[in-house]
Structures are given as C-alpha cells and as structure tokens.
N, C-alpha and C positions, 0 to 999 in steps of 0.2 A: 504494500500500500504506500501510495506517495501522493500527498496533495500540497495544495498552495493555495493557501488560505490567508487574507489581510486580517491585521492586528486587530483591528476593530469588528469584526465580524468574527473571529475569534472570541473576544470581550463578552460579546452578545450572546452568543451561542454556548460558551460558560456561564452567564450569570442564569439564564435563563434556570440551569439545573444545580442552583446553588442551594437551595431546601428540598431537594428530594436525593441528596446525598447522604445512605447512611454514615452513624460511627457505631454500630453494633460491631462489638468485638467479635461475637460468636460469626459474625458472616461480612468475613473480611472484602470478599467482592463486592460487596457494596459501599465501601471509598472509592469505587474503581467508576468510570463511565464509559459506557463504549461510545467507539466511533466507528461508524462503517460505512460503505458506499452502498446507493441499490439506488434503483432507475435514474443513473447518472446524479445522483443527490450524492451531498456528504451529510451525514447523521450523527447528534449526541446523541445519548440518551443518559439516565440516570433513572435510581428507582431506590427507593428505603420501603418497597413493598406495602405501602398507603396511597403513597403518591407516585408517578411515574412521569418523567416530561425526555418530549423529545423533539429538538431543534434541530430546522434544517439550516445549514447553515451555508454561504455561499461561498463558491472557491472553485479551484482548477483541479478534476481530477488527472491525475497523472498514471496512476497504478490503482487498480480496486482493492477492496480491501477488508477487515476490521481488525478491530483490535480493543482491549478494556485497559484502563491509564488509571493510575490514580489520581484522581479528582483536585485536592488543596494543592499535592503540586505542581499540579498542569497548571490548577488557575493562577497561581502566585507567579509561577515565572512569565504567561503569557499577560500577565496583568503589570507587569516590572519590563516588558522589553520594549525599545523604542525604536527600531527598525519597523517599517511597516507591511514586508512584506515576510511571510514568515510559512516556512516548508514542515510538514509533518510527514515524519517516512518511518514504516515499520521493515525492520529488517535484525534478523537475530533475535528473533521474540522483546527487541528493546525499542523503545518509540522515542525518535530521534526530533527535539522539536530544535530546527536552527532559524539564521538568521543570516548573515553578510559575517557579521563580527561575533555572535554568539550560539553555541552546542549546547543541548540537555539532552543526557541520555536516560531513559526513564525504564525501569525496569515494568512489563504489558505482562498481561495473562492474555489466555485464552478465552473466548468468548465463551466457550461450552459451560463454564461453571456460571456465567451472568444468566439472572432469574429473565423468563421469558415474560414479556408484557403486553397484557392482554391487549388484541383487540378489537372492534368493535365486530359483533355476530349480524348485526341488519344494518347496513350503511346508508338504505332507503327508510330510516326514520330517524328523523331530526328534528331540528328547528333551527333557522340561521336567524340572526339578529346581526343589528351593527354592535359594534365592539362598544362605544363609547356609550350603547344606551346602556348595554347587559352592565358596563363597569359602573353607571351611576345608578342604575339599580342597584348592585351591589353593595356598593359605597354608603347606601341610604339606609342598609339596614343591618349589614355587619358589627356598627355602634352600639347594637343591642344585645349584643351574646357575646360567651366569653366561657372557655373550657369548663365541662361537669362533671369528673369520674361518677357522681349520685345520679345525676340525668344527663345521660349521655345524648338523649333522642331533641336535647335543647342546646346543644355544643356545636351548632353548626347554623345553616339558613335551609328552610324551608321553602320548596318550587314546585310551583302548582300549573299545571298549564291543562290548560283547555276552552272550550270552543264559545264557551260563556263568557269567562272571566278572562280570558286571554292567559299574560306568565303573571303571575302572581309571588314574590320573595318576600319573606319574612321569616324575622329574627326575634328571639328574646331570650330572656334568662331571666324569668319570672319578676324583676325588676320594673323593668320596661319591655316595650316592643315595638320593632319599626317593620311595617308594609307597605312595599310599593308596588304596585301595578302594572302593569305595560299591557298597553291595549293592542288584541288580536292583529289589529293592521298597519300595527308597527312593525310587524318580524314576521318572518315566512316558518310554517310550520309544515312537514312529512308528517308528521306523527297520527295515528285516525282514530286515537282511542286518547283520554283523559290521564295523565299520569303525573304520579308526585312524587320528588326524592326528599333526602335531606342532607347537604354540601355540608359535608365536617369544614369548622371554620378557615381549617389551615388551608384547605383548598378553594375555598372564596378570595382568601387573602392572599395567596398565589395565582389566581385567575389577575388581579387587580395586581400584583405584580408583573409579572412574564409579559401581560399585552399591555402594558402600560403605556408606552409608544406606538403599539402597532393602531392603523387604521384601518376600515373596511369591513368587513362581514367575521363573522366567527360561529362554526356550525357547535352543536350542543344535542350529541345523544346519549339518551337515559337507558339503562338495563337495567333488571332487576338489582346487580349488585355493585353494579359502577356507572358514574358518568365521564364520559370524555370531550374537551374542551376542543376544537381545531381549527386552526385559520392555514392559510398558506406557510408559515414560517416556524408551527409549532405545534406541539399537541402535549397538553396534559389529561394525564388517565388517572381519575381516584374511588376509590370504592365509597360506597355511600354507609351512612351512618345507620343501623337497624333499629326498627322503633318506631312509635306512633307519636308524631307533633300534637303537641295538642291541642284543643277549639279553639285555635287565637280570637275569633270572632265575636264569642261572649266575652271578652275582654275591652274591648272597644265599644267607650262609649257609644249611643245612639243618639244621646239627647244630653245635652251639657247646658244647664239653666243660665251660667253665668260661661260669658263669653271677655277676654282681656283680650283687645288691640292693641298691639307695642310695635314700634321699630325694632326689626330682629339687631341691627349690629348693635347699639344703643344697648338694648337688653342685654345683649352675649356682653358687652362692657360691660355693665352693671352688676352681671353674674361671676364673672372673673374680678372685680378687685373686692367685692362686698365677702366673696367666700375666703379671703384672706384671715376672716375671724370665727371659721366654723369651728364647731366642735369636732368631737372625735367620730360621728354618724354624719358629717359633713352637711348636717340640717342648714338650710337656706329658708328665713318666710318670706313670703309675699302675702300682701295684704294691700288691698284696693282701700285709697282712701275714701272720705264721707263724700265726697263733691261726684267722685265716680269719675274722675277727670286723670288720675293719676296711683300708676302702683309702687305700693313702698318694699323695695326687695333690701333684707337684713339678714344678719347672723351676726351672735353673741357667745364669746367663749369669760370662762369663770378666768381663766389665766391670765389672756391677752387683752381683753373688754367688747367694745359693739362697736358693730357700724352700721349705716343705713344709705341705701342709694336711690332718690325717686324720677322715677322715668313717666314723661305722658302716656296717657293711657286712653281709650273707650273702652270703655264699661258697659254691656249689655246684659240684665239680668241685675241680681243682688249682689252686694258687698261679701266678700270671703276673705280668712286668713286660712293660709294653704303653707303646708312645710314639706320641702322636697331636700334630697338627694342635692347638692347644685353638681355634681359631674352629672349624674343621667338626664338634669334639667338642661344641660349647656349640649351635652350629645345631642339632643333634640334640637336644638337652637342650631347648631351647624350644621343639620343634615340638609337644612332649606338654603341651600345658597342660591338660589335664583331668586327669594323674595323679600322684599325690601320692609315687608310686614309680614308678622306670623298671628295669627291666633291661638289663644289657652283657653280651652275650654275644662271650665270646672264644673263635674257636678256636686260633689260636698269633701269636706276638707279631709276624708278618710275612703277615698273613693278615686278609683283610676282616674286620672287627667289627659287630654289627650292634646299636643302640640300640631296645629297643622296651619294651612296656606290656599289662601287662592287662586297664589300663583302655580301653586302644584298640588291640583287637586286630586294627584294617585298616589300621593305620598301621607302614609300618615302611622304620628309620632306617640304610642304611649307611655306615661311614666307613672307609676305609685307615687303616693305622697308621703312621707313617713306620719309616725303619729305626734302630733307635736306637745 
C-alpha cells in the first residue's frame, strides 16, 4: 500500500475518529485504526465497539492496500508535521509515514484481528435531511440529558419519525426537557413504517462533532439495534440505547395561566451575574413585580449575601414567585438563539415551566422549578 495524502486532509480524516478510539487494555487492537483502499477510496476507520466512524479521506492512491496503525501516534506526528505533502506506505508489516525532511516508522498489524463493522442490512430505508437542520435539532435538545447508569433509557435523545409528526428529538433527565420538531417537508424520508430509536448521548454529541463543517445532505438509517449516520465524507455507526422513553408528553405543559415576556439576551444577562450568589441547589427566584411590568430574578446565599436583577417584562395572567435551577433555567435560554424574545410560561410555583418562542415554534423548552 502507498498513498499521498495532504496534511490537512490527513488532520481531518484523524480527528474525525478521535472518540471512537478505544484504550481497553484487554483489546489492544482497538488503539489501532485501519486504513485501507476499496472502490479507489482511501479509508479510516476506528471503532471502541459502541461507536464506529469511518472517513473517507482524499488522496492519491498509488498501491492498494490496508493496514491497522496505532491511533495517538499516527495523530501526534501527523498533527506536528509541516510539510504539506505527506506519503503513507506499508511495507514490512511497518507503516512508513514520510515527508521531504521527515520518516516514522510505525510498527501495523494485521487487519484480520480489527472487529468487523456492521453495516447497514436495507440501504432502501432512510431519511436524508440537510446537515445543518439535523445539527440544530440536535443542539436544541442535547442541553437536557446527561449520563444515567439508574436510567439508562434517559442517557441519550429520543427520535420519533413518522408520517404525522414528521422527526421529532427529545431529551431529558427528568430535570428538564427539550423537543424539537422538524416538519415532514423538510427532509426526505424511504422509510414506510413509523419508527423510534434512542441516540446514547455520546453519539448525538459526535454526530454535532464529525459534521461540524461538513455541508449538504446527510442520510440516517434506523435498525433495530443500530443507527448509522452518512454523508459523502463519513459514516458513523452506533448501537442504540434498549428501553422505553418515557411519555415526554404528559410532561408539557398545555395551559400555562401566567405567561412572562423578556428579552432573551437581557435575561440570559441577568441569569449569569445574579447566580453569582446561589446556594448550594443553585436556586435562582423570579418573581413578577405588583405593576406586572417587570421580573425580579435573585439569589441569596447565608455566606456571601443577595442580589437582585430586574428586567422588563409582560405579564399575562397572575403575579408568581417561581425558584429554579439557574443552569437548566439558562440551558433553556440558549437553546432559542434565533429569538430576540422568549416566553415563560408558568402554571404554579411547584409545577413544570415550560420556556418557548415565537420565533420557533417547534422548539420547546421544559424545566422543574425547585421547591422554594
């Protein structure tokens, strides 16, 4: 095998399999990634047996080939060389990465012991979307989960798609929860039946890495026990998380008697210097003044002392003091960045809240209030 490959396409086609590299002692092949050639493509791949990603990467082949390298020091050296054009040749079971002025000779296994990676059994059911919508759906409801060895079946994002509702994601961890929507005729779908997975987080959060730059379409097929992610330049393959999500739906409000209009950055300010004096449950109040013209957001610690920050407001409905969380209150604040005002709808001060927008009315944000 001999190819010629530039530096930066190099870069890229490493970083992309930088977290699906294991360090399990017991299976040393998995520091290793292969590289190989097949329908004139040059190929990474990498796998720690959860996640699998494989980048194609672009270059001159010279000789076909594969071979498995180890991973940290492929990337450190090709990540430190500054010649741009840069030769990879296996010969002697050793992988030869040079330059004009610099040699690494790297000691390759054999591919036979590298884990085989599944893939896809119907390639005629899918769903392609643009990249940039799937990533901001993504991004919208990630903020609300966060790893569960207790409930595992809430340690990921939740994907609904069918012919009613269109894709539907959402996340929580019984805290809060964020749902966004994509309507049916925004994205093209193969698929003829209704199906739902659940994306363990690490592989949402890798999705919104790897294509982080890429543009264009990126297709999305569900199997019973894996989803695989693919555009022209990459594919990740990850098994799905087993378990029943549960009725996010009775969780969302319906009817929210009191309605707060704020300027969302004003607010997210307010919420960032005021939580300077939370306590140890990181409680933040809010409390709609008597006039109904403006909210007073505060926290008081017994160590440090109080403070308080008031932001104009509309007020629709009654007067409430409400205590939250200020991270899952601010996580909700950030998810709308398209809108210049958010709405808080409160139904009573011991009762889910739910953060949403006008401007985006498929997104929508809920948070528990603590007890105050």
């Amino acid at each position: 095998m001999k190819l010629i490959i530039l530096k930066n396409h190099l870069v890229d086609g490493l970083f992309s399999l930088e977290r699906s590299v294991s360090e399990n002692p017991n299976l040393p092949i998995l520091k290793n990634f292969l590289i190989k050639t097949e329908d004139n493509k040059i190929l990474f791949s990498a796998t720690n047996l959860e996640i699998a990603v494989t980048s194609i990467v672009p270059g001159k082949i010279i000789e076909s080939g594969e071979t498995t390298a180890p991973f940290s020091i492929t990337n450190n050296i090709v990540k430190n060389l500054v010649a741009e054009r840069v030769s990879v040749e296996l010969k002697n079971n050793k992988l030869i990465i040079s330059t004009e002025n610099y040699e690494a000779l790297l000691q390759s296994q054999e591919t036979k012991d590298f884990p085989i990676i599944p893939d896809v059994r119907n390639k005629n059911s899918f769903f392609e979307i643009d990249i940039e919508l799937l990533k901001e759906g993504l991004s919208s409801v990630v903020v609300a989960t966060q790893h569960s060895d207790i409930r595992p079946e809430i340690s990921g994002v939740f994907l609904s798609l069918s012919r009613n509702d269109g894709l539907v994601l959402v996340a929580t961890d019984s805290f809060r929860l964020s749902k966004k929507t994509i309507n049916l005729e925004s994205f093209e779908t193969k698929m003829l039946e209704e199906t739902s997975a659940i994306i363990p987080l690490k592989t949402a959060a890798e999705v919104l890495r790897i294509f982080k730059k890429e543009e264009g379409k990126i297709k999305a097929f569900i199997e019973p026990n894996q989803i695989v992610f693919e555009t022209t330049s990459a594919k990740l393959t990850s098994h799905l998380i087993d378990g029943k999500f549960p009725e996010y739906e009775t969780v969302i409000p319906k009817n929210t008697p009191t309605e707060i209009i704020v300027e969302r950055e004003e607010f997210i300010n307010a919420v960032k210097l005021v939580s300077s004096f939370s306590g140890r449950i990181n409680d933040l109040n809010l409390k709609v003044a008597d006039n109904k013209k403006s909210l007073e957001i505060g926290s008081a610690s017994s160590s440090l002392g109080e403070n308080k920050y008031t932001v104009p407001a509309r007020v629709k409905g009654e007067k409430i003091s409400i205590v939250f969380n200020w991270k899952y209150l601010l996580d909700g604040l950030r998810v709308y960045g398209k809108s210049p005002e958010i709405i808080l709808g409160v139904t009573s001060s011991d009762r889910p809240a739910v953060v949403k927008s006008l401007n985006e009315p498929t997104l929508v944000y809920v948070v528990m209030p603590l007890k105050a």
